[in-house]
N, CA, C and O atoms as a MOPAC input file, in Angstrom:
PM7 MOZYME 1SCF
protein

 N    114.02500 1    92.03500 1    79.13000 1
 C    114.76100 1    92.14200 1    77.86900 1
 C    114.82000 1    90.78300 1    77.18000 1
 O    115.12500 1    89.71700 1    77.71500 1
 N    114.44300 1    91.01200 1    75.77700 1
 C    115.14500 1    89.65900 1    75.29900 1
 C    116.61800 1    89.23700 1    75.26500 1
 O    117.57800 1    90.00400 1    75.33100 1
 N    116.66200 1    87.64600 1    75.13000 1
 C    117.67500 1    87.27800 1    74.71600 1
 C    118.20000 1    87.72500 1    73.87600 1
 O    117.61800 1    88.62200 1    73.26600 1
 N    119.61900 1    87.28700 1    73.42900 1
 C    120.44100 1    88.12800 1    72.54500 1
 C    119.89100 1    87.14600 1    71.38900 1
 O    119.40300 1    86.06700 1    71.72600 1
 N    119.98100 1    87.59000 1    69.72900 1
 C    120.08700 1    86.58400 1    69.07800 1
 C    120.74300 1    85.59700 1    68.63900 1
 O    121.95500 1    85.72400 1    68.81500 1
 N    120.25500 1    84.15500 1    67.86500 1
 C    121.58100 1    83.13600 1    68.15400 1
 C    122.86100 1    83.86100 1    67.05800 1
 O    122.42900 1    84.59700 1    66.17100 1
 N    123.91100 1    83.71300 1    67.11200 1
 C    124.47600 1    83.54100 1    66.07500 1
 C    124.03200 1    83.19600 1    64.55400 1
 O    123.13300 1    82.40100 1    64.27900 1
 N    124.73200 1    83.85100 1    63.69700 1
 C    124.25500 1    83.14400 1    62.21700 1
 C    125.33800 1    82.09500 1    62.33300 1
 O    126.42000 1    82.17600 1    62.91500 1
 N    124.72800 1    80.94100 1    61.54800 1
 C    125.10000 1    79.89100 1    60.82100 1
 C    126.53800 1    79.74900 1    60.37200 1
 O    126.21600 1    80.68600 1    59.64200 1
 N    127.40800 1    79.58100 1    60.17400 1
 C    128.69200 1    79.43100 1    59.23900 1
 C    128.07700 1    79.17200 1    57.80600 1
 O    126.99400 1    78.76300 1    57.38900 1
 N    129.09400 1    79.53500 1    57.32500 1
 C    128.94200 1    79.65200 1    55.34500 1
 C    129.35700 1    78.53500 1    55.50200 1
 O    130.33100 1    78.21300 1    56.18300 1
 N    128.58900 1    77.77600 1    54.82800 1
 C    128.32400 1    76.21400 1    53.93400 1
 C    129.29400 1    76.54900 1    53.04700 1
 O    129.28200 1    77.51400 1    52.28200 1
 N    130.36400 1    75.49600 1    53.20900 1
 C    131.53300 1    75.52500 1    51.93900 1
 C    130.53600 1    74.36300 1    51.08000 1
 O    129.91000 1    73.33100 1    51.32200 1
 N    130.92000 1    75.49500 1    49.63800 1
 C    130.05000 1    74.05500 1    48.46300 1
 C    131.38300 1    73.10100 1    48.03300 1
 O    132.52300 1    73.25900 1    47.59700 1
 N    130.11100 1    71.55700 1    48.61700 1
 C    131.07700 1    70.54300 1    47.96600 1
 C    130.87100 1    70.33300 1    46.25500 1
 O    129.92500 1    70.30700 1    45.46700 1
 N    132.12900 1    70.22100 1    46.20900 1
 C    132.24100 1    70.19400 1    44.63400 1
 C    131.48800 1    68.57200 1    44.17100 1
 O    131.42600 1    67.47300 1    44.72300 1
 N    131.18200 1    68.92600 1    43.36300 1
 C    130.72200 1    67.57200 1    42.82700 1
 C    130.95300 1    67.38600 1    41.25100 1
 O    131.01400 1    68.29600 1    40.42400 1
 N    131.13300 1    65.22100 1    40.87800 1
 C    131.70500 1    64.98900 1    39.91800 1
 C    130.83100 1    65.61100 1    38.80500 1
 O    129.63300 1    65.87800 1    38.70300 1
 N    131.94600 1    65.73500 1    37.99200 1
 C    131.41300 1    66.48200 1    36.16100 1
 C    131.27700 1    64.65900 1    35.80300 1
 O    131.60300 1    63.54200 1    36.20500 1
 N    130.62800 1    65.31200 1    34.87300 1
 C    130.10400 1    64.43100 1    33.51600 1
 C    130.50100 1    64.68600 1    32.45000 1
 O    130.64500 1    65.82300 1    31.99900 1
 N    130.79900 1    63.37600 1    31.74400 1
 C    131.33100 1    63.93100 1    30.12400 1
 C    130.95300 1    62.24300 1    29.60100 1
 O    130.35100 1    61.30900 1    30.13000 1
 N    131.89600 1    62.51300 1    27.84300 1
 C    132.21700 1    61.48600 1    27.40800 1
 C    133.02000 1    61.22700 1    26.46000 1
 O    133.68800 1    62.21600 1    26.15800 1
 N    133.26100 1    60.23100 1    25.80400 1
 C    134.56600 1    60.02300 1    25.35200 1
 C    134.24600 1    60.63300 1    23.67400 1
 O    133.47600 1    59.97900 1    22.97100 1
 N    134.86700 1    61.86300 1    23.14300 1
 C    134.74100 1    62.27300 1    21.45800 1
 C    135.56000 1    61.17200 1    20.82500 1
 O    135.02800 1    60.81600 1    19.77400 1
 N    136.46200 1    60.63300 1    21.04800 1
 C    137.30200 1    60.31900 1    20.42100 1
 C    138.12000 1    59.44400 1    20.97200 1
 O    137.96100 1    59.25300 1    22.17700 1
 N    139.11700 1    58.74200 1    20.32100 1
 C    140.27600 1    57.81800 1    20.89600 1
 C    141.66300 1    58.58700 1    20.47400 1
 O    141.72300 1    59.34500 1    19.50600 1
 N    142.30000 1    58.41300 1    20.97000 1
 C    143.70400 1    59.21500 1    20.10300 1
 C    145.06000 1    57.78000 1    19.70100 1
 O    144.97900 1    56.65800 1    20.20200 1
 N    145.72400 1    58.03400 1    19.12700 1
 C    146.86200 1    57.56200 1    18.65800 1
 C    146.48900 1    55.86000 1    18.41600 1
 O    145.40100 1    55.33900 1    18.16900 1
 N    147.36500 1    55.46000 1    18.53100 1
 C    146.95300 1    53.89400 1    18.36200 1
 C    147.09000 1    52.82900 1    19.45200 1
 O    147.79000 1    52.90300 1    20.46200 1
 N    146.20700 1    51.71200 1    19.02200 1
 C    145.86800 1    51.30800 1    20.55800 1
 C    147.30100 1    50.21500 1    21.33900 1
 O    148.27700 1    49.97500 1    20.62900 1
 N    147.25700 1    49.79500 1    22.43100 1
 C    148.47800 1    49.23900 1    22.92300 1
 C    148.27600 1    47.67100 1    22.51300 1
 O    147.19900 1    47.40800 1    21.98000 1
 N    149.04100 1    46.78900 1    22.67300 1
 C    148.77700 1    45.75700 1    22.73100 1
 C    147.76100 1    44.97800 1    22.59200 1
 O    147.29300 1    44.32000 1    21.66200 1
 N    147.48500 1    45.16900 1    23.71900 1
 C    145.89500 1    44.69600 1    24.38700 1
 C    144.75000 1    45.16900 1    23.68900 1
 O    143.61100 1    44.72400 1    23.83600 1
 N    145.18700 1    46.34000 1    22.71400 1
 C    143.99800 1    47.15200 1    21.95300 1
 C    143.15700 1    48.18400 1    23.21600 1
 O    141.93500 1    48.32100 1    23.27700 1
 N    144.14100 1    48.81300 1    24.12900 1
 C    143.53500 1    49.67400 1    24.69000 1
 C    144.48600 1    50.47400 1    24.35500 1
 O    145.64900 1    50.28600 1    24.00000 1
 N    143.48600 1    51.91200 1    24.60100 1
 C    143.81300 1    53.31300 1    23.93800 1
 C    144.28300 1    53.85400 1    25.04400 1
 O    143.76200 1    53.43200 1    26.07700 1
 N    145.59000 1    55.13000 1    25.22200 1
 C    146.39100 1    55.28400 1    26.43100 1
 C    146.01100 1    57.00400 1    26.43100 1
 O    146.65800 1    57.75500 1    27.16100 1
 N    145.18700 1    57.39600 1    25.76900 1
 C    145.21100 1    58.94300 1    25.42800 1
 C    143.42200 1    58.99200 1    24.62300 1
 O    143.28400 1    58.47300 1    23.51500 1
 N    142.10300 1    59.70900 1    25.39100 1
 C    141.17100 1    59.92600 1    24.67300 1
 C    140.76900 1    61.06000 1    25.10400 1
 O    141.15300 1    61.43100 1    26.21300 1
 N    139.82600 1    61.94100 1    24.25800 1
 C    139.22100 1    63.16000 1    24.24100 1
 C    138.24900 1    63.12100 1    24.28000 1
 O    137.49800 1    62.58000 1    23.46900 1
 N    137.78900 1    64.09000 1    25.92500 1
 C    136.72400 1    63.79900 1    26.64200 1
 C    135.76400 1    65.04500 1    26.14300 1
 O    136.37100 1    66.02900 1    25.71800 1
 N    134.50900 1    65.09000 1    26.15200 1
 C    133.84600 1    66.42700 1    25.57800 1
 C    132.60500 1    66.13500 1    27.18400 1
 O    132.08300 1    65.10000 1    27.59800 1
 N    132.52800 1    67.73300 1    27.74700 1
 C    130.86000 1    67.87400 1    28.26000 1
 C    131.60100 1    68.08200 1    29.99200 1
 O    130.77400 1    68.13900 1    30.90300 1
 N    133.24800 1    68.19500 1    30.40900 1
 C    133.31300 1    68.09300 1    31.84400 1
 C    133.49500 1    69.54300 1    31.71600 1
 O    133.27100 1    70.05900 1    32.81100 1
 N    133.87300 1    70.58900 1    30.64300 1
 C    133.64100 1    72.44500 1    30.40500 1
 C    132.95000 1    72.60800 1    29.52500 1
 O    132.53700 1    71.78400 1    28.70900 1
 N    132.79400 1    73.49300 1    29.59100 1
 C    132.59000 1    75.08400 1    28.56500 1
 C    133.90600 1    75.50400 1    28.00400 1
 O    135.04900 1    75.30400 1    28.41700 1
 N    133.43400 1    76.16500 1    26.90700 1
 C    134.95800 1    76.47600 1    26.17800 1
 C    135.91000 1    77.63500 1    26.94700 1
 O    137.11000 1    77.84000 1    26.76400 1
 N    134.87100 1    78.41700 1    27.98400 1
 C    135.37200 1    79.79400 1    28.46900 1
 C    136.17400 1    78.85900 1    29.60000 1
 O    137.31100 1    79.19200 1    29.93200 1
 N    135.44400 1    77.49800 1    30.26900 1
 C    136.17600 1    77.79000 1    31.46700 1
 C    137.81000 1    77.55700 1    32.04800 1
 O    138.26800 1    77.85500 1    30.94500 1
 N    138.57400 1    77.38200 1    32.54900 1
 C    140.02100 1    77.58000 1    32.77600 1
 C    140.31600 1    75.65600 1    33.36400 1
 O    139.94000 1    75.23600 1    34.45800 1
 N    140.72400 1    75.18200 1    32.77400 1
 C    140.92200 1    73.56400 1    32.93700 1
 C    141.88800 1    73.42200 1    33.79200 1
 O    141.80000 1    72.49400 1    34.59600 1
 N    142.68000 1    74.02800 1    33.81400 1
 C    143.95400 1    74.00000 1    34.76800 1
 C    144.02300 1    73.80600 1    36.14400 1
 O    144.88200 1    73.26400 1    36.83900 1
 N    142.53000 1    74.56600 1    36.52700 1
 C    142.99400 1    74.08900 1    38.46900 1
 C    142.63600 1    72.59200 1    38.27700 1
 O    142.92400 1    71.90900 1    39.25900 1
 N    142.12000 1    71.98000 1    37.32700 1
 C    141.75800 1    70.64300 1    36.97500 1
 C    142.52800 1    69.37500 1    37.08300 1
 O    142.23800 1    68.26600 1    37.53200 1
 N    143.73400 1    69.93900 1    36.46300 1
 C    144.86800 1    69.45500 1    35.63400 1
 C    145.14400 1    67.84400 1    36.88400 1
 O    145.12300 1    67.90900 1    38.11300 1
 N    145.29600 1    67.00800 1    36.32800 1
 C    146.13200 1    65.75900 1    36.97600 1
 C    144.95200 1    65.17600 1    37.61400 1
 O    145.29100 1    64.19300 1    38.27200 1
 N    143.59100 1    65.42500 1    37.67500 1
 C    142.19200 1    65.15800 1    38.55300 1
 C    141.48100 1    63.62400 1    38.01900 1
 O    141.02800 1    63.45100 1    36.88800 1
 N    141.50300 1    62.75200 1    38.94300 1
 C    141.17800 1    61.62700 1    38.56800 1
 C    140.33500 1    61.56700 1    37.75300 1
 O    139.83400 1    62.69200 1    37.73400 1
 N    139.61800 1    60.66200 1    36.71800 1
 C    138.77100 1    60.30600 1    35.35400 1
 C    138.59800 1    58.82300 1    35.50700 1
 O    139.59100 1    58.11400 1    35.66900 1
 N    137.61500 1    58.41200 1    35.47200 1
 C    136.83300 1    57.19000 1    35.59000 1
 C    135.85300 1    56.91600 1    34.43800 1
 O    134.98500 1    57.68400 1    34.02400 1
 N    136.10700 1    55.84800 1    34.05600 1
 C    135.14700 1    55.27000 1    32.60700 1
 C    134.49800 1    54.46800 1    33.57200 1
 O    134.70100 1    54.02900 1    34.70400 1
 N    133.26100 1    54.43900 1    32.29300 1
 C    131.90900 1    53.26900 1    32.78500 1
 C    132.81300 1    51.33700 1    33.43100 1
 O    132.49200 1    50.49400 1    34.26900 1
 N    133.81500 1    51.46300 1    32.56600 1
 C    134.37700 1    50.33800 1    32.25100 1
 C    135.40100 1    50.21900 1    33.90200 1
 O    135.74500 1    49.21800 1    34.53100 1
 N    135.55700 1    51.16800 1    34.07700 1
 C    136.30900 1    51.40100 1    35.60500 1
 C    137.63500 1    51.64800 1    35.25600 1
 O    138.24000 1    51.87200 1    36.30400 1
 N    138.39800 1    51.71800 1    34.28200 1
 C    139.61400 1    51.95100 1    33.88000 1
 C    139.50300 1    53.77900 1    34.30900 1
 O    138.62700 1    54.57800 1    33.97700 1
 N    141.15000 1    54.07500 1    35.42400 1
 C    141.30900 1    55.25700 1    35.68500 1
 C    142.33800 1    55.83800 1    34.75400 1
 O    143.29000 1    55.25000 1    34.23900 1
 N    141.94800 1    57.20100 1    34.61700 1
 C    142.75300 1    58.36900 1    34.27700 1
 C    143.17100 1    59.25700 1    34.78700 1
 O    143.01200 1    59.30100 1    36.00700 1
 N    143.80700 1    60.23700 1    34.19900 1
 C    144.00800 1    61.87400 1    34.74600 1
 C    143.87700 1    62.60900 1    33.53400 1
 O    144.46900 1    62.27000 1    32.50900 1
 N    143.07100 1    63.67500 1    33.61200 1
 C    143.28500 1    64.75600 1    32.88400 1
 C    144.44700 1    65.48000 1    32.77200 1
 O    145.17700 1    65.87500 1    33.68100 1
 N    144.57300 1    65.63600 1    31.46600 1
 C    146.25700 1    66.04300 1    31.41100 1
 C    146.00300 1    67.48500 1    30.73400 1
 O    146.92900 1    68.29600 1    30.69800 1
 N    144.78700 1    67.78100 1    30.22100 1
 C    144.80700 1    69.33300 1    29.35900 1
 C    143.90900 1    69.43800 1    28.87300 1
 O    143.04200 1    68.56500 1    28.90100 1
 N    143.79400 1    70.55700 1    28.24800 1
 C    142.59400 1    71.07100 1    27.46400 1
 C    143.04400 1    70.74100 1    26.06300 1
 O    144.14800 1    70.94100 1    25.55600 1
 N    141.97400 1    70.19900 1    25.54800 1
 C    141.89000 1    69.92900 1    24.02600 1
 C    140.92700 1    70.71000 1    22.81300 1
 O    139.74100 1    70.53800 1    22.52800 1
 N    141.99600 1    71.67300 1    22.20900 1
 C    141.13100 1    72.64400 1    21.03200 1
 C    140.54000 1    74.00400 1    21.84200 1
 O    141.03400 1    74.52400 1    22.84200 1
 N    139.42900 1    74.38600 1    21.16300 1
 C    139.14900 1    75.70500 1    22.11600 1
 C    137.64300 1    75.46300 1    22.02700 1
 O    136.94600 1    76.44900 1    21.78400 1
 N    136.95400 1    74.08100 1    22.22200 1
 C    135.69800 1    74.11300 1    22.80500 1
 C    135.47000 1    73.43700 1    23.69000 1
 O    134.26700 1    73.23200 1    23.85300 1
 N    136.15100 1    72.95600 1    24.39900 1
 C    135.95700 1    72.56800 1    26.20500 1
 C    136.17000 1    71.23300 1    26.03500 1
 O    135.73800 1    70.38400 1    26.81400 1
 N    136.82200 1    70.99700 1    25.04400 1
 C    137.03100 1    69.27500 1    25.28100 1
 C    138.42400 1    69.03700 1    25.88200 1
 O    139.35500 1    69.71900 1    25.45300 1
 N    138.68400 1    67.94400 1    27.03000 1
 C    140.13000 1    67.52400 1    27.35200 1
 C    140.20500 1    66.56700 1    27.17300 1
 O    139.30400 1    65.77400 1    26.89900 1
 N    141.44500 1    66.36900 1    27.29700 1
 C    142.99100 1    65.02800 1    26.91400 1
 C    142.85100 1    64.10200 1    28.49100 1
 O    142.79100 1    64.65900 1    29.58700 1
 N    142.83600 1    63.41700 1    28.39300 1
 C    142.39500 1    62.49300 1    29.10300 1
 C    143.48400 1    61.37200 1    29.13100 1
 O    143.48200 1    60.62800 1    28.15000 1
 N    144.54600 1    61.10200 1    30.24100 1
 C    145.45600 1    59.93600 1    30.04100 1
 C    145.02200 1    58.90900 1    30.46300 1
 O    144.08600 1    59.04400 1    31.25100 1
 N    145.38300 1    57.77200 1    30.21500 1
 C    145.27800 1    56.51200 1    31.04900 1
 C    146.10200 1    55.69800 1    30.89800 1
 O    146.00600 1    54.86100 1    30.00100 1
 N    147.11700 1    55.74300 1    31.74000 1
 C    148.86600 1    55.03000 1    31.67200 1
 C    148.25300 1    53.46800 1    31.20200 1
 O    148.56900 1    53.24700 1    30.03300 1
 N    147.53300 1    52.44300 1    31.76200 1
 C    147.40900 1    51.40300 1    31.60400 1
 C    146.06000 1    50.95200 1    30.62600 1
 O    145.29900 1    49.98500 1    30.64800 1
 N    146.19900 1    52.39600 1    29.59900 1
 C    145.23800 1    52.38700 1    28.71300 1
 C    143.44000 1    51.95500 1    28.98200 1
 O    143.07900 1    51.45000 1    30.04500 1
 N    142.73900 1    52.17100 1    28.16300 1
 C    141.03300 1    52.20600 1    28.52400 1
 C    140.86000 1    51.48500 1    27.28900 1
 O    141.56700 1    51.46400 1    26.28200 1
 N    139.34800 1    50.66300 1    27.67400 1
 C    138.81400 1    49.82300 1    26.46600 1
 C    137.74600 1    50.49400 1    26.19700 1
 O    136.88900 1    49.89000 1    25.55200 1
 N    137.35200 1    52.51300 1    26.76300 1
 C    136.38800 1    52.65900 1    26.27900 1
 C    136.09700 1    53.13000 1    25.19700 1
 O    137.01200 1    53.56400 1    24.49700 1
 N    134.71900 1    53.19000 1    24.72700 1
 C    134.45700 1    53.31100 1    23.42800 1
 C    133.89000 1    55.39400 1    22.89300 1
 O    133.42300 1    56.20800 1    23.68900 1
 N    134.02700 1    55.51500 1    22.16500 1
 C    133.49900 1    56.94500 1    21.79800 1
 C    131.90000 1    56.46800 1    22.05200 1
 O    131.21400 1    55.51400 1    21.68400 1
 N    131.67700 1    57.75100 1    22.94800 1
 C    130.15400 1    57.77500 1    23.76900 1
 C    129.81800 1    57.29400 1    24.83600 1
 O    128.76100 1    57.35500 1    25.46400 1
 N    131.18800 1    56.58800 1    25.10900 1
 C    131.06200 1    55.99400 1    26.58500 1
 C    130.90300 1    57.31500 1    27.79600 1
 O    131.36600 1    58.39400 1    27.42800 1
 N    130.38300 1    57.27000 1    28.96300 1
 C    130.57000 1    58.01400 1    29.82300 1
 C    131.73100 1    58.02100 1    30.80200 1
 O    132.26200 1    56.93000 1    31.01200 1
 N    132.26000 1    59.22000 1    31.50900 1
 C    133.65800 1    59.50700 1    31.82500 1
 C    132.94200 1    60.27000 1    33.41900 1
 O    131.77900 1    60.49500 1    33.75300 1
 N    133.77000 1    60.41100 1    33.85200 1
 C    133.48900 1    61.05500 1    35.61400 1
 C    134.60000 1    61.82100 1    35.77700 1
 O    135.70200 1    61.27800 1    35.84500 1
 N    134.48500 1    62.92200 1    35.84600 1
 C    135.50600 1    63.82700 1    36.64500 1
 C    135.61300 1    64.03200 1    38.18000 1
 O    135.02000 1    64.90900 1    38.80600 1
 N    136.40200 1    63.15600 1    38.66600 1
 C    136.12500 1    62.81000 1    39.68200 1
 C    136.58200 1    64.25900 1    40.89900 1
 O    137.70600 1    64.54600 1    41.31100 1
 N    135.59300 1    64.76200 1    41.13200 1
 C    135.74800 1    66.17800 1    42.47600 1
 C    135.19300 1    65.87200 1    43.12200 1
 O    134.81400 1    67.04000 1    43.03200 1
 N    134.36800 1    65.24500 1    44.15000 1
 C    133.88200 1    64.74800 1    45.65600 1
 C    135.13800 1    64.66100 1    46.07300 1
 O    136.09400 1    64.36400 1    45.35700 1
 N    135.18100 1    64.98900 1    47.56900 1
 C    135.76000 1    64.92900 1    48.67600 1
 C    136.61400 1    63.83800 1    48.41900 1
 O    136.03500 1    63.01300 1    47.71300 1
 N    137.81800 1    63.49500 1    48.72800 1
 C    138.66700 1    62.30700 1    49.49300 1
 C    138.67200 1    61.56900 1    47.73200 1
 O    138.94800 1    60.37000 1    47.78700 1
 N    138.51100 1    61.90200 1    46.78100 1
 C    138.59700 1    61.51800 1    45.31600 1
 C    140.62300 1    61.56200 1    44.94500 1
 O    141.05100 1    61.29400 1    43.82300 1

């Protein structure tokens, strides 16, 4: 008789990986320093998708200044983007939604 067969494999949990975007816009006026504390990110959704399990998820500029996503902005997939100690980036700069592991 043959052996029995091996077992299947375990289901591969998919690791999430970072979105991409970039900066549409700057919002309100800048601090002191001339950094902006609030910008609108376009390209990390789609307008359908649900931002919310998102909500509070680290954001990284080219420049290294961190954020959190704080919401969805309008109804074509762009979000609000905080950064308590404000960002010097510029509209078109690139942004990271940061989802890898241990982020």
């Amino acid at each position: 008789t043959a052996p029995p067969p091996p077992p299947p494999p375990p289901p591969q949990e998919e690791t999430p990986k970072d979105r991409e975007g970039k900066v549409e816009r700057l919002k309100g006026e800048p601090n002191a320093e001339g950094r902006y504390e609030l910008v609108i990110a376009e390209g990390f959704f789609r307008a359908e998708d649900d931002q919310r399990p998102f909500l509070e998820t680290t954001v990284r500029c080219a420049t290294g200044d961190e954020g959190r996503l704080v919401g969805p902005f309008g109804k074509a997939g762009k979000s609000k983007v905080a950064f308590p100690q404000g960002t010097s980036a510029a509209v078109g700069e690139r942004l990271t939604l940061c989802l890898a592991l241990g982020e």
